[in-house]
C-alpha positions in Angstrom: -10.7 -9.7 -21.3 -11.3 -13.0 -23.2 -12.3 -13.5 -26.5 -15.3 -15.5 -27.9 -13.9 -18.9 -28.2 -12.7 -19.0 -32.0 -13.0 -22.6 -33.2 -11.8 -23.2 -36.5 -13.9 -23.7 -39.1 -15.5 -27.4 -39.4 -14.4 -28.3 -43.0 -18.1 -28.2 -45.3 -17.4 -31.8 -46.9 -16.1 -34.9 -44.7 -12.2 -35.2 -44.5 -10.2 -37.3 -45.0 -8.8 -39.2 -41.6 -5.5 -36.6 -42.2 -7.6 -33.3 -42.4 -9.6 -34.3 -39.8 -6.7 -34.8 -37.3 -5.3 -31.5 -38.2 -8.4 -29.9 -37.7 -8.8 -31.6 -34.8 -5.8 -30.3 -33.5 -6.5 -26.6 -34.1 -9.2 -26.8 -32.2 -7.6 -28.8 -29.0 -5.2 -25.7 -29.0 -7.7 -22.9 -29.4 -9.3 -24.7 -26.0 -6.2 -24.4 -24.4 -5.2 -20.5 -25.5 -9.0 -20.3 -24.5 -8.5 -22.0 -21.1 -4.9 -20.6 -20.2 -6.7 -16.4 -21.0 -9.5 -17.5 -18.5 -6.5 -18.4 -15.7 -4.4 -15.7 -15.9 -8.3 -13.8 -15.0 -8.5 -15.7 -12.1 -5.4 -15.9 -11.0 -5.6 -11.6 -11.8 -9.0 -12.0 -9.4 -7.6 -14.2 -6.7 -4.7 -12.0 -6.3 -6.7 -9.1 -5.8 -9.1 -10.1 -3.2 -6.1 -12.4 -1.0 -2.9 -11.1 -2.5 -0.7 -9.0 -0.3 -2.0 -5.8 -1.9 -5.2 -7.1 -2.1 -8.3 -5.3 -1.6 -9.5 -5.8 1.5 -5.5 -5.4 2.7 -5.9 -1.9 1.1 -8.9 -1.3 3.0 -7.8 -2.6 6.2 -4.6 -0.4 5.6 -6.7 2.5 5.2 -8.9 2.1 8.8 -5.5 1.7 10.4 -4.6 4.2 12.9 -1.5 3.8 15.9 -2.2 3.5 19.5 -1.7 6.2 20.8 -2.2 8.3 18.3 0.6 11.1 18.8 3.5 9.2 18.1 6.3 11.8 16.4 8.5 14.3 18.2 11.0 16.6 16.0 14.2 17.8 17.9 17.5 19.5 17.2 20.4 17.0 17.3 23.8 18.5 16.5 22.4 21.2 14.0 19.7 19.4 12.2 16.2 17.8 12.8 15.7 14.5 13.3 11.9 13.1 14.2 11.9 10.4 16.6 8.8 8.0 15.9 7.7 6.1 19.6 7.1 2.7 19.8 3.4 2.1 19.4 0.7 -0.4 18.0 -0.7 -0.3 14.5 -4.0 -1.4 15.0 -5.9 -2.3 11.5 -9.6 -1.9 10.5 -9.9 -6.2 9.8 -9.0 -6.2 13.9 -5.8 -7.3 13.4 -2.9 -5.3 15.4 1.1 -5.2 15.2 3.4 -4.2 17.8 5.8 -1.1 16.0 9.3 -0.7 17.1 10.2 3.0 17.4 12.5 4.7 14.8 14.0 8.3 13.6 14.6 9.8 10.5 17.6 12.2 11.1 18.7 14.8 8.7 15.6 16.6 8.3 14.9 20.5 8.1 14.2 23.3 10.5 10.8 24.5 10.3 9.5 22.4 7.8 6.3 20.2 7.5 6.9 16.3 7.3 4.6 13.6 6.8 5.8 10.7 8.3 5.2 7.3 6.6 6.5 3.5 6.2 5.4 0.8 3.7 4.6 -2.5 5.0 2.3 -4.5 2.6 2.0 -7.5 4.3 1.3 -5.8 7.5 3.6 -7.5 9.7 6.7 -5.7 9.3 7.5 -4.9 13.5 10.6 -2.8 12.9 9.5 -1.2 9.5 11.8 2.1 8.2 10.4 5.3 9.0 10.7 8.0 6.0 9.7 11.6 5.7 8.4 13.5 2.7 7.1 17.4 2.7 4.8 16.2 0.0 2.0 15.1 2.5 -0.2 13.6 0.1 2.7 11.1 -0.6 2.3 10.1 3.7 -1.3 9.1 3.2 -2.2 5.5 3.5 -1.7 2.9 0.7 -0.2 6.4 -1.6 1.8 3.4 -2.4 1.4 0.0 -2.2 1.4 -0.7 1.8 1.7 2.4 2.7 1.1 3.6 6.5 0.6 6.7 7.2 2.1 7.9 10.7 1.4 11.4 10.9 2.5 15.1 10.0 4.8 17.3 12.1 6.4 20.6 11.7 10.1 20.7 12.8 11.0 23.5 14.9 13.2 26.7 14.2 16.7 26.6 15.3 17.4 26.4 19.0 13.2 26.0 19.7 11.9 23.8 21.9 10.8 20.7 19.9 7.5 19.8 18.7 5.3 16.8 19.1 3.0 15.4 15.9 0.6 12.0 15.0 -1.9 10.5 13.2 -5.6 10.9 14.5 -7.0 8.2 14.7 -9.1 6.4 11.9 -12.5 7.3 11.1 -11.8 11.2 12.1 -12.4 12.7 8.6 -9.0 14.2 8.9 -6.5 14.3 5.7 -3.2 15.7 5.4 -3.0 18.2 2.9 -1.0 21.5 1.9 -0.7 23.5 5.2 -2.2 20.8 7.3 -2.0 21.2 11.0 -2.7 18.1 13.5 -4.3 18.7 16.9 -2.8 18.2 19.5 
């Protein structure tokens, strides 16, 4: 926030030419402090409404949803899990749309809930890296800055068929949260 313009003090008799100068001066530079706090606000504004984590970025973000919408399949490889993300279209709430590479994230436990996620703040990240997190409030869109929520998935028990998970689509009402189970 900025201050009341403090000016200093106008000196109560006339000065002479030398007092006058330096109180001239003081005041050129409260101006300036004055004018350089009311920048940094606007800069602090103008960043927020067409920076890349601006608001209406957030919000777009937030009515994204992929096309189609069930885009995650977990399956055992070589005694793990690893969730294989499909190619697919991130399509935003401002009408914009990105073509998304598909991914994996390997490594991952049996019979465990994931929400799947990647963080692309400037929205035009095609090949973006895919993480997993069993925290599925993390998962949820703009959790962090540019973050892009792909869906939850449970990974299958040893030697189980796999499973198939995704992201309905925006709009729907749903959230992830503890226990969460997407339709399929």
């Amino acid at each position: 926030m900025v201050d009341k313009l403090q000016l200093p003090p106008l000196p109560p008799t006339e000065p002479p030419w030398s007092a006058f100068q330096v109180w001239w001066q003081e005041v050129k530079e409260a101006i300036e402090k004055n004018d350089q706090a009311q920048t940094d606000i606007l800069d602090t504004l103008q960043d927020a409404v067409s920076g890349s984590s601006s608001i209406p970025g957030r919000f777009a973000i937030l009515g994204s949803y992929t096309i189609p919408t069930m885009i995650l399949t977990a399956t055992e490889t070589g005694g793990g899990m690893t969730v294989y993300v499909i190619a697919h279209v991130r399509r935003y709430g401002d009408t914009n749309e990105i073509a998304i590479a598909a991914g994996s994230i390997p490594g991952l436990a049996f019979s465990t809930t994931y929400g799947i996620y990647y963080d692309d703040e400037g929205r035009t990240n095609s090949a973006p890296g895919f993480a997993a997190t069993t925290n599925l409030e993390e998962a949820q869109h703009n959790y962090a800055a540019g973050r892009h929520y792909c869906g939850t998935i449970t990974t299958p028990a040893p030697s189980s068929a796999s499973t198939f998970g995704g992201a309905p689509p925006a709009g729907s009402g749903y959230t992830a949260g503890a226990g969460a189970q997407v339709i399929t």
